[in-house]
C-alpha positions in Angstrom: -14.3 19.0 0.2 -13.5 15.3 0.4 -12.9 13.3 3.4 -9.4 13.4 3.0 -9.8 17.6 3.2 -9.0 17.4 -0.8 -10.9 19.7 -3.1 -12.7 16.9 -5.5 -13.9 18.0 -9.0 -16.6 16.5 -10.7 -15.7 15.0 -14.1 -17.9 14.2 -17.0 -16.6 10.9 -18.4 -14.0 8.5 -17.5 -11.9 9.9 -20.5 -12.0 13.3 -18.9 -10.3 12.1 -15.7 -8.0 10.2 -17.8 -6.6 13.5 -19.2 -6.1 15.2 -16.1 -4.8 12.3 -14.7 -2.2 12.5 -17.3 -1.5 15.7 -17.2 -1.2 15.6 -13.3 1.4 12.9 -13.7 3.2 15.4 -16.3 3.5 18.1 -14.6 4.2 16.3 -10.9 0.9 18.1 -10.0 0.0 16.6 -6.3 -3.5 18.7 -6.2 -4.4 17.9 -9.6 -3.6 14.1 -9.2 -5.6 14.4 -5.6 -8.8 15.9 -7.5 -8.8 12.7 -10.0 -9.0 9.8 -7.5 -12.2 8.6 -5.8 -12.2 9.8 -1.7 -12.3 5.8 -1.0 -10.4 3.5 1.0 -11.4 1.3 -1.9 -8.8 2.5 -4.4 -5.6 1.1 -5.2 -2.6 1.5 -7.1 0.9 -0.3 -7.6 3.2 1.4 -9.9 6.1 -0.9 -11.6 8.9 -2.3 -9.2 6.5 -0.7 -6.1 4.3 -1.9 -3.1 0.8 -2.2 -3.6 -0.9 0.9 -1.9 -4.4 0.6 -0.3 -6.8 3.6 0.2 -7.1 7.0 -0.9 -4.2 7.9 2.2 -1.9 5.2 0.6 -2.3 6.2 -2.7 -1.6 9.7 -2.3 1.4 9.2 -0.2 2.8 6.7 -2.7 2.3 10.0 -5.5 3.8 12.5 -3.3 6.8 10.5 -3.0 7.2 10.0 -6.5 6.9 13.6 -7.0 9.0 14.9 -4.2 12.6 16.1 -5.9 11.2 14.5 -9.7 12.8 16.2 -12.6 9.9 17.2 -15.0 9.0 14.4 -17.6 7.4 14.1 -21.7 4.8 11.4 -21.4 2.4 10.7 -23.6 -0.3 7.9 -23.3 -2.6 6.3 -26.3 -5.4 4.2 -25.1 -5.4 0.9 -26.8 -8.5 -0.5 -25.2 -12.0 1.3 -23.2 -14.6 -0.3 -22.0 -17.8 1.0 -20.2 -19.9 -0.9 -18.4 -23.1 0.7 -16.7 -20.9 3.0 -13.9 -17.5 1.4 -14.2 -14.7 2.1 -17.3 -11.7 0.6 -17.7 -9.1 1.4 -19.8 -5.9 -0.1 -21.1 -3.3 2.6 -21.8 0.0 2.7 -23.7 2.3 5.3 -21.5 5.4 6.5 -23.6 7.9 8.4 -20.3 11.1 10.4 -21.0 13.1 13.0 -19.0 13.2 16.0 -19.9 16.2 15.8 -22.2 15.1 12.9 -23.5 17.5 10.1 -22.0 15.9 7.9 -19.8 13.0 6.7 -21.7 10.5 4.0 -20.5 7.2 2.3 -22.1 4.9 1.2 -19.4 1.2 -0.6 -19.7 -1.5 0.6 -17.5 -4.9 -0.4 -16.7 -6.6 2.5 -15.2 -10.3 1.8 -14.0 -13.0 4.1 -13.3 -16.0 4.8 -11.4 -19.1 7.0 -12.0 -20.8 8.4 -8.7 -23.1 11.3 -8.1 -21.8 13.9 -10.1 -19.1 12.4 -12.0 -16.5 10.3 -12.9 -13.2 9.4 -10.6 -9.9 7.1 -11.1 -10.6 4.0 -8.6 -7.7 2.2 -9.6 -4.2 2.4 -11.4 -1.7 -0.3 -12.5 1.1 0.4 -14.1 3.2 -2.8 -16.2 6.6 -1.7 -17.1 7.8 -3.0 -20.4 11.0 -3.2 -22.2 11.7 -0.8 -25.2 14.5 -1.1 -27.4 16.8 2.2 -28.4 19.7 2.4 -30.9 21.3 -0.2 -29.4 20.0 -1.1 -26.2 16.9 -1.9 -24.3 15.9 0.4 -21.0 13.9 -0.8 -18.7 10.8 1.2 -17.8 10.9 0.7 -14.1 14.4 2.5 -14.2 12.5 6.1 -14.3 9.6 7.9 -12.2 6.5 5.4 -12.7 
C-alpha cells in the first residue's frame, strides 16, 4: 500500500505504465489510473482548458472528477517520440478521443514523463495539449470533450 492508502503496482518499463495508463483513461478506471502514478507530492498534471494540479491528492481528485458521470470513450494514442534517460522517460504521445458514438472527436498532444524507483516504473507527470482537428466540414476543438 501507498501513502495515499492506494494499492501501487510495480511496472516494468515506462511503456508498460503508458498502456495502463491508457487503458485507465478508457475505461474511466479510477483504481487503475491510481496504481500508474508515482505516491509523490512531486507529480503533476494539467489537462487542456484545466488548473494545474499539484501532488498525488490533486491529481487524483482532478481524475475522479473527470470520471464522475463520463460517458465511455474510443481513444487511442501513438507515441511519436520516447526518450530514456538513466531513471527518467518521457514520452510525446499523439491521443486520438471520441465518444462512444463517435461524435465529439478531439486530438490532443501529451507529454507524459516517467520515473523508475525500486521496483518499477510510475507516471510522474502528464500534460495534455489540445489541438484542432478538422472533420467533413468543420474543425472541433479538443478541449470540448473529457481530457
Amino acid at each position: 500500500m501507498s501513502e495515499t492508502g492506494q494499492q501501487r503496482r510495480v511496472f516494468a518499463s515506462s511503456s508498460v505504465v503508458e498502456a495502463r495508463f491508457y487503458e485507465a483513461f478508457a475505461q474511466l478506471d479510477v483504481d487503475l489510473m491510481s496504481a500508474v502514478w508515482c505516491d509523490s507530492e512531486t507529480v503533476f498534471c494539467l489537462h487542456p482548458g484545466g488548473r494545474t494540479l499539484l501532488g498525488i491528492q490533486a491529481v487524483m481528485e482532478g481524475w475522479r472528477e473527470l470520471f464522475h458521470g463520463a460517458r465511455p470513450l474510443v481513444l487511442s494514442y501513438q507515441v511519436i517520440r520516447k526518450q530514456v534517460v538513466g531513471d527518467m522517460a518521457l514520452h510525446l504521445v499523439e491521443e486520438r478521443l471520441s465518444s462512444g458514438d463517435g461524435y465529439h472527436r478531439g486530438l490532443v498532444m501529451a507529454t507524459n514523463c516517467y520515473l523508475r524507483m525500486k521496483g518499477g516504473w510510475c507516471l510522474l507527470s502528464h500534460q495534455g495539449t489540445a489541438m484542432a482537428i478538422s472533420t467533413d466540414s468543420q474543425q472541433i476543438e479538443a478541449s470540448a470533450i473529457l481530457h
